[in-house]
C-alpha positions as a printed NumPy array, in Angstrom:
array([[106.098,  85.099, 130.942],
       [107.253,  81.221, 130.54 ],
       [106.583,  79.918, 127.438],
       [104.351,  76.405, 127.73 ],
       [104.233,  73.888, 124.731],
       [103.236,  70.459, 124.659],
       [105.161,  67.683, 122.365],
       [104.474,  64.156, 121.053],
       [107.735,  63.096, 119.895],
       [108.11 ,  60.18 , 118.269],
       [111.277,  57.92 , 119.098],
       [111.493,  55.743, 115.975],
       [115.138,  56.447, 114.777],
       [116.303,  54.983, 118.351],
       [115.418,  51.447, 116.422],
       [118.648,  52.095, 114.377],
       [120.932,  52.274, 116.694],
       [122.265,  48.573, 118.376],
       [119.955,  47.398, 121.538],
       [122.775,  48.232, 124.095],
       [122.469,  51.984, 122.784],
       [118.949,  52.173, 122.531],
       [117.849,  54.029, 125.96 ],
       [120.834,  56.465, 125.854],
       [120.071,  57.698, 122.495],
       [116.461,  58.287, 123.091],
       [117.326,  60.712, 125.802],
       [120.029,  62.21 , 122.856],
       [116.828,  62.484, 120.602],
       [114.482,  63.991, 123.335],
       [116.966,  66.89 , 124.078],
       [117.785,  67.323, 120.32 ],
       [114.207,  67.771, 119.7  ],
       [113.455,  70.234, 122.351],
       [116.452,  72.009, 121.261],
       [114.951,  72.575, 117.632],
       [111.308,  73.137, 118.754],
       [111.958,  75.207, 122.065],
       [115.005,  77.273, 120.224],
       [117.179,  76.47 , 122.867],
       [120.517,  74.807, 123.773],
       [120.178,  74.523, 128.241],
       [117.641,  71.496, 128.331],
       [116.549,  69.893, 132.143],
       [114.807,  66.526, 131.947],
       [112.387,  65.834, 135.091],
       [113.849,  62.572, 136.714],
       [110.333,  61.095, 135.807],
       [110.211,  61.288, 131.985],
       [114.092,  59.951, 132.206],
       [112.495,  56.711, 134.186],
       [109.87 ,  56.361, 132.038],
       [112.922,  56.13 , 128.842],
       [114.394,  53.91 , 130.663],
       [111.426,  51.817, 132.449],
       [111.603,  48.816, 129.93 ],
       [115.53 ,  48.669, 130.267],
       [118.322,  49.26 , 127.681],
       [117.079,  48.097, 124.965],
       [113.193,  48.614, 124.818],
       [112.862,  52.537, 125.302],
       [108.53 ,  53.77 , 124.042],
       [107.773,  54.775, 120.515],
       [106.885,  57.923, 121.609],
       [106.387,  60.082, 124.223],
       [104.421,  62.793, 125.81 ],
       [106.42 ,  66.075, 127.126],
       [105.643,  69.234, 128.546],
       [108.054,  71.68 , 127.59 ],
       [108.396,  75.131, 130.023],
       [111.073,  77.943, 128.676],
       [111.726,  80.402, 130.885],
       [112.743,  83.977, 130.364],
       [116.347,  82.917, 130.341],
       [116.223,  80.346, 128.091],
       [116.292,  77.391, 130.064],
       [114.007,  74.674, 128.892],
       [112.44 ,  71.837, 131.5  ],
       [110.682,  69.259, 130.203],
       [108.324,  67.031, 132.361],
       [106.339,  64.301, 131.461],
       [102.788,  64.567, 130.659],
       [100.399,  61.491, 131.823]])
């Protein structure tokens, strides 16, 4: 039975890092958080919550963001994004 949890996390330690890092490391901090939350290490991002990181360009990724988090029974988390 997959396991099916839904996430608000918040992107505010991306404003640390300099503007030409700023998309990049909010996928870093997605897949980090997942990690922690979900218990696991294999992570899949849908192609659609990647575009919406990266829909303001480089240096303007959200705040925070909605995800839908499905871990299967071996391990593998996919997250999708929720709208």
């Amino acid at each position: 039975m997959p396991e099916e949890k839904i996430f608000t996390i918040p992107l505010n330690e991306v404003k640390e890092v300099p503007h030409y890092r700023r998309a990049r490391r909010a996928t870093k901090v997605v897949r980090e958080y997942l990690a922690r939350h979900m218990k696991s290490e294999s992570i899949k991002l849908d192609p659609k919550l990647n575009e919406k990181l990266w829909e303001r360009g480089l240096k303007k990724p959200p705040s925070k963001i909605r995800v839908r988090a499905v871990k299967d029974e071996d391990g593998l988390v996919s997250a999708t994004l929720v709208e």
